[in-house]
N, C-alpha and C positions, 0 to 999 in steps of 0.2 A: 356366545358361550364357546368358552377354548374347548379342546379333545380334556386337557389337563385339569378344567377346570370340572366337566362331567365328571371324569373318575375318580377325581377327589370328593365330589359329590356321592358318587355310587359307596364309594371305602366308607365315608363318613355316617351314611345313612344305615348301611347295613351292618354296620358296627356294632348298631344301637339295639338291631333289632333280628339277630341271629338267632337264637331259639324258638321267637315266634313262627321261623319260615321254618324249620324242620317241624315244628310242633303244625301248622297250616293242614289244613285238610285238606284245602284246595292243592297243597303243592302236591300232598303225600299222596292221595287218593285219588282215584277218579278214572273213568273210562280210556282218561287223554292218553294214561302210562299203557293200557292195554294197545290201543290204537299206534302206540307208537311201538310197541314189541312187535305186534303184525306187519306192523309195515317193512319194520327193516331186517326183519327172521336171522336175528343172533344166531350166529355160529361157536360151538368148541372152541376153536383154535383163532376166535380172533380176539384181538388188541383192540382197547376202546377207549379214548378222549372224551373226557363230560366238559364241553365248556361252559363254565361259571355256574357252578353245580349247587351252589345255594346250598339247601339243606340236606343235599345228596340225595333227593329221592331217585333221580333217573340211574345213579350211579347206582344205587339199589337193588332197581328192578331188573338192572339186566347182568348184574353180576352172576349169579347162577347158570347164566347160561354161555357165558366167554370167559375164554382163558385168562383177561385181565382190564382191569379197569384203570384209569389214571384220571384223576377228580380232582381241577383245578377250578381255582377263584380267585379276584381280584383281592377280595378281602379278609385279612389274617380270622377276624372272628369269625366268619363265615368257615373259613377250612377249618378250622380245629375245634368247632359246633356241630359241623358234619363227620368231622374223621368220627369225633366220640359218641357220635348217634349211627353212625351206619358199621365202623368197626367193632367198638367197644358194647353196645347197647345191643346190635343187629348182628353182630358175630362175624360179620365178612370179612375173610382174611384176601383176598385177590383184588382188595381197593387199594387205591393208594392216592392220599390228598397231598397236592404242592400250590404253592400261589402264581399264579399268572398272569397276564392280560389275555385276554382272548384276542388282540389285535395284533400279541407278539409273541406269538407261544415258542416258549422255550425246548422245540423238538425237533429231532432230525425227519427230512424230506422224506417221504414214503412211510411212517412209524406205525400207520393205522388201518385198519380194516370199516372199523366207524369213527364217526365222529359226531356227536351228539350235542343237544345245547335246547335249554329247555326254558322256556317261560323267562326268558334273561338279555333276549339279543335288543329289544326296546332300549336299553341302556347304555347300549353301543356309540360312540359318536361317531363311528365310521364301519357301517355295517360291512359294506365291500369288501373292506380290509380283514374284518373277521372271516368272510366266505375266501377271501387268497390266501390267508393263515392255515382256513380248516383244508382246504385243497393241498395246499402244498403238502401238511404232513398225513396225508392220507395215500394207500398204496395204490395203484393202478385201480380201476375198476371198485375203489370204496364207496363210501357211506356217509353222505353230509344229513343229516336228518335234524329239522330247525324247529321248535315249537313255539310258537309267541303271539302275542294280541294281532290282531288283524285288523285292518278298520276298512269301512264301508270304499267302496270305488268311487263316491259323488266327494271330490276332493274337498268341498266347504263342509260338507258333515264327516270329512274324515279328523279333520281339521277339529273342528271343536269336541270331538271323540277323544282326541289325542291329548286337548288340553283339558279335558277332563281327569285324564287319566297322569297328566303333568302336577297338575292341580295340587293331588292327592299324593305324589311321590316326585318332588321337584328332582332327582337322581333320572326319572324318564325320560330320556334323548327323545325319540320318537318310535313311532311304529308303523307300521306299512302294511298297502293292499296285497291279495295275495297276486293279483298282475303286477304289483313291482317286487315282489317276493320271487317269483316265475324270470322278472328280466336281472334281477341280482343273481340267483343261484344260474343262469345265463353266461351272465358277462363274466363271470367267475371258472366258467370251462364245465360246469354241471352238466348231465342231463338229466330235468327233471322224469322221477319215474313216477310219485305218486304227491297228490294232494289232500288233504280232509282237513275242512274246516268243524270246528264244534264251538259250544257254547257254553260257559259255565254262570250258572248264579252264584251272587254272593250277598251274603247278607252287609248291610252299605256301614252298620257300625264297627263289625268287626273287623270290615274290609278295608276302613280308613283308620281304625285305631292300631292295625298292626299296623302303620309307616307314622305310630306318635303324629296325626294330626290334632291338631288346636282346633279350640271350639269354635274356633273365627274362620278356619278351613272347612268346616264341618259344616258352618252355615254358608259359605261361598260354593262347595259340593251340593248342595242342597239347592241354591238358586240355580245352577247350572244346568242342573236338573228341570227344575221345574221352568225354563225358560230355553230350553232346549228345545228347536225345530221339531216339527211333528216325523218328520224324518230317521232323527237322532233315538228320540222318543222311541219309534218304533225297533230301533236297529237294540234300545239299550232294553225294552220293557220291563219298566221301572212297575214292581208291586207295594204297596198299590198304587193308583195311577200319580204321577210327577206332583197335578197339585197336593198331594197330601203326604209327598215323600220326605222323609228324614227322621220318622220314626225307631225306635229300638227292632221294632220288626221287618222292616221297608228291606226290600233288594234291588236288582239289577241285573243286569247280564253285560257281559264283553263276552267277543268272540275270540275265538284262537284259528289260527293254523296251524299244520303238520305238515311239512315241505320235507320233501325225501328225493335228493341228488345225488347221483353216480357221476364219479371221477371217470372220466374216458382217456 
């Protein structure tokens, strides 16, 4: 798979399905936005970069508390599903939505205070490149703060975690441990200050019908499940148990990170 051919992937996917991710409880709600307010303690007077802001939730939650926000996306319907849900709906006048690539962001060296990126960097084909993007236009001593899937450290169950979760949204590059999460925000000049992982359920029909999965995907997720290492099993705990998974009411879990890096 080219770089080009992923984010022609990513455009084309989320094209489709831009209201379901602002409308998303999982994106809009949850402990993860609290967790990640703590960690990085918004300031007044700073400037802040969302990369690939999706349905704008993070652009959201921390507008109130900094002087400005700048909320980029790869994808045109994604920005103008967000500007008209977070501006127009949510009343914030200190956002402001343009298109991007998170690999080549359009800004001058030192522009930021933070730089945020939330449930999105899985999509990446070249994650690195996005941590020397977020570096470089961050000012001395800023704020890289990542939030995204995590998968297990046993790299053959991180491995079929990952194609679980490719399975479902063929747009998913990959995703990584948080030890190679810890040697990217590294090699990129970070000093990691703070980590927290969490966990969220989802319920497994809503989870794969917002990415329009076919009912042919839907039974491929379901074997994957129920033939997934006891391992996997445990990391995903499938309700109720794997054999009888793929119900209107069945869930799962995937895990997240919270990686919070200072520019030195």
């Amino acid at each position: 798979m080219t770089d080009k051919t992923s984010k022609e992937m990513s455009r084309d996917q989320y094209s489709q399905v831009g209201d379901a991710y602002v409308r998303s409880q999982t994106h809009a709600k949850g402990v993860d936005l609290d967790y990640l307010l703590n960690m990085v303690q918004p300031q007044k007077d700073w400037k802040v970069l969302d990369v690939a802001t999706g349905g704008g939730h993070t652009a959201l939650i921390l507008a109130p508390y900094v002087q400005q926000v700048i909320a980029v996306d790869l994808t045109p319907n994604m920005v103008e599903t967000a500007k008209k849900f977070v501006c127009d709906e949510k009343g914030q006048t200190n956002v402001t939505f343009q298109l991007a690539d998170a690999e080549n962001l359009p800004f001058e060296d030192g522009s930021f205070d933070l730089v945020t990126c939330r449930i999105a960097a899985h999509h990446f084909p070249a994650c690195q490149k996005f941590i020397a993007e977020s570096v470089r236009v961050l000012k001395q001593g800023g704020l890289l703060a990542v939030q995204d899937h995590v998968l297990p450290a046993e790299e053959n169950h991180a491995l079929y975690v990952d194609q679980f979760e490719r399975l479902r949204d063929p747009s998913h590059f990959r995703a990584y441990s948080e030890q190679q999460w810890r040697q990217m925000f590294e090699l990129g000049g970070l000093q990691v200050q703070q980590t927290r992982q969490l966990t969220k359920r989802h319920n497994f029909i809503d989870w794969a019908k917002r990415m329009n999965c076919t009912e042919e995907t839907l039974d491929e997720l379901v074997a994957m499940m129920k033939n997934a290492p006891n391992a996997v099993k445990a990391w995903q705990k499938p309700f109720p148990d794997a054999d009888h998974f793929g119900g209107i009411e069945t869930s799962f879990v995937n895990h997240h990170i919270i990686v919070v890096g200072r520019k030195g």
